[in-house]
C-alpha positions, -999 to 999 in steps of 0.1 A, spaced: 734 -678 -116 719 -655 -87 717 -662 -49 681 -655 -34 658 -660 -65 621 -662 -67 610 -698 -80 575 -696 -102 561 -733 -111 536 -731 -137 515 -759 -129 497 -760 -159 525 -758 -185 548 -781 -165 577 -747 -165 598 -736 -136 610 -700 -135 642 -690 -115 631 -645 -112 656 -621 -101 679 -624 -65 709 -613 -61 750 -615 -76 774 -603 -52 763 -566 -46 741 -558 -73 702 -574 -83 698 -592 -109 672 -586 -141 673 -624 -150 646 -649 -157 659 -682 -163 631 -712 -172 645 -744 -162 646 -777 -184 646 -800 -160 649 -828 -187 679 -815 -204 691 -807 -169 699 -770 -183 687 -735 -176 677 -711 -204 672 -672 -203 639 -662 -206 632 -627 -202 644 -599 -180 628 -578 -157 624 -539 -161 642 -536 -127 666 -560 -108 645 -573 -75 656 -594 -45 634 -605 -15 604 -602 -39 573 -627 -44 560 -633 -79 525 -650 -88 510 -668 -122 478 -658 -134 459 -670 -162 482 -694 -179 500 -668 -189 513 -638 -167 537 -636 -141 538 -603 -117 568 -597 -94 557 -583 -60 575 -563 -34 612 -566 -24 636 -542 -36 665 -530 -60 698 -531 -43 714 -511 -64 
């Protein structure tokens, strides 16, 4: 799991995204979707660049942009 991740709750399909942050020294790629039922986190997808300090927004039910911050490595 990263430190510093951007959290995405997708009010309309009930999902909550953990995007990017940071492990150790290096950013992280990751997109995790939580299952808060099943108390378990499941990849998702991974971004074309590792970001920390970023924002991300949903738009139309079905994309989600990552804004700003940068790559540490």
């Amino acid at each position: 799991m990263t430190e510093n991740p951007t959290l995405v709750n997708t009010k309309e399909t009930g999902r909550l995204l953990i995007i990017g942050g940071n492990r150790g020294y290096s950013s992280s790629d990751m997109v995790y979707l939580v299952d808060e039922c099943m108390n378990t986190l499941r990849h998702h997808s991974t971004l074309t660049i590792g970001r920390i300090g970023h924002a991300a927004v949903y738009i139309n039910n079905r994309d989600i942009f990552v804004i700003g911050g940068y790559n540490s490595d």
